[in-house]
C-alpha positions in Angstrom: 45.6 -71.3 27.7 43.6 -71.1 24.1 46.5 -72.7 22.4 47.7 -75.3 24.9 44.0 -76.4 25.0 44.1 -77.6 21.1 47.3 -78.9 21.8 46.0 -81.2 25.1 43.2 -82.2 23.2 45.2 -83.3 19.8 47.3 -85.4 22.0 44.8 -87.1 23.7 43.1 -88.4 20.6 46.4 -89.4 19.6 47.0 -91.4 22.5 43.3 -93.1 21.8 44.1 -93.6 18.1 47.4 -95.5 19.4 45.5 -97.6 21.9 43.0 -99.0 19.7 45.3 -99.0 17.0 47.8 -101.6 19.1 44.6 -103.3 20.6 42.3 -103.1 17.6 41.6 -107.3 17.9 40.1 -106.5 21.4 38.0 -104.4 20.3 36.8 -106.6 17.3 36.4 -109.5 19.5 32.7 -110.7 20.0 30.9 -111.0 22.9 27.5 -111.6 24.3 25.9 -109.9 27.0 24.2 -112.3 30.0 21.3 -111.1 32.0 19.9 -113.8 34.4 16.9 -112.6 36.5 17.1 -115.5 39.0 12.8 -116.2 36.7 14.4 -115.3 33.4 17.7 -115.7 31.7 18.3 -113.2 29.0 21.2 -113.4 26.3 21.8 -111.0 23.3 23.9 -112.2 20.6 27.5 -111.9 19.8 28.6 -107.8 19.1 31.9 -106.8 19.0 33.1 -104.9 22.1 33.7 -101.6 20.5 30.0 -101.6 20.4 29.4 -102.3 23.5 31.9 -99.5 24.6 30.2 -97.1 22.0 27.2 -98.0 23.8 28.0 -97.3 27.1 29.9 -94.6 26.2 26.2 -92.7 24.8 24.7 -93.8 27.9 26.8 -91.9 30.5 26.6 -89.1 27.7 23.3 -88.9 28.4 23.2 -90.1 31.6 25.3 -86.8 32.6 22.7 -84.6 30.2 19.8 -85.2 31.9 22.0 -85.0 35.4 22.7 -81.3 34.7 19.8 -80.2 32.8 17.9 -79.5 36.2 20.9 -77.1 36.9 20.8 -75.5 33.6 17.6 -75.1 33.7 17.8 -73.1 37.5 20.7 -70.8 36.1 18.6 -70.1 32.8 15.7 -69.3 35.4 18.1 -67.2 37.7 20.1 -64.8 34.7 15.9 -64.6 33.7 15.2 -62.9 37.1 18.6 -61.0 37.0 17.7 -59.8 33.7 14.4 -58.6 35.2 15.8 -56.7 38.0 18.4 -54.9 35.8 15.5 -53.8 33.3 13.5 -52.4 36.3 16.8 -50.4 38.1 17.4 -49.2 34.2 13.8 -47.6 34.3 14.3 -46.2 37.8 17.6 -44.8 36.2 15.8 -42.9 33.5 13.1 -41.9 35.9 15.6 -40.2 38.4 17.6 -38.8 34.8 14.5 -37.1 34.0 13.9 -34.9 37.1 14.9 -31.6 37.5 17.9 -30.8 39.5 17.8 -28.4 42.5 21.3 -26.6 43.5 21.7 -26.1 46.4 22.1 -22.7 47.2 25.7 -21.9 49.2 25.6 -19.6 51.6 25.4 -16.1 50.9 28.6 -13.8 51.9 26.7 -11.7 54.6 26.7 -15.1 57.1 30.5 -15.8 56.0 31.3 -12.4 57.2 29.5 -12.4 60.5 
């Protein structure tokens, strides 16, 4: 899977260099963005589209950041507390290590014979 993963990913960004490459005067076409507020109309000027898609593009980017950054942030607390736990059975480890062992004693011959 490590080197069909390079190879997916090469081809993929060849298939995006094609498209824009074939439809590069979409993508320098001009366009301006419309807001109307039913109080206020708002206009921006004219930006080319690959902007706009470069824009949008950055805000689901971050838009799916911040939407996983609360589950990050509960797995980084989690592997803390697991990390805990394995640091005090470690301890508990070396404290039963350190005892002295007891053998049991095995019964003596007299009761085998009997």
């Amino acid at each position: 899977m490590k080197s069909v993963k390079p190879l997916l990913w090469s081809l993929v960004v060849i298939f995006l260099v094609v498209v824009v490459v074939q439809n590069l005067g979409v993508f320098t076409h001009e366009e301006a963005l419309r807001l109307n507020l039913w109080v206020k109309e708002y206009q921006t000027g004219p930006v080319q589209l690959s902007l706009y898609f470069l824009g949008f593009f950055l805000i689901g980017v971050l838009l799916s950041y911040f939407n996983g950054l609360g589950e990050r942030l509960k797995a980084k607390k989690t592997i803390k507390n697991h990390l805990e736990t394995i640091r005090k059975l470690e301890e508990q480890i070396e404290v039963f290590k350190s005892l002295p062992v007891h053998k049991e004693s095995s019964p003596s011959k007299e009761t085998e014979n009997a």
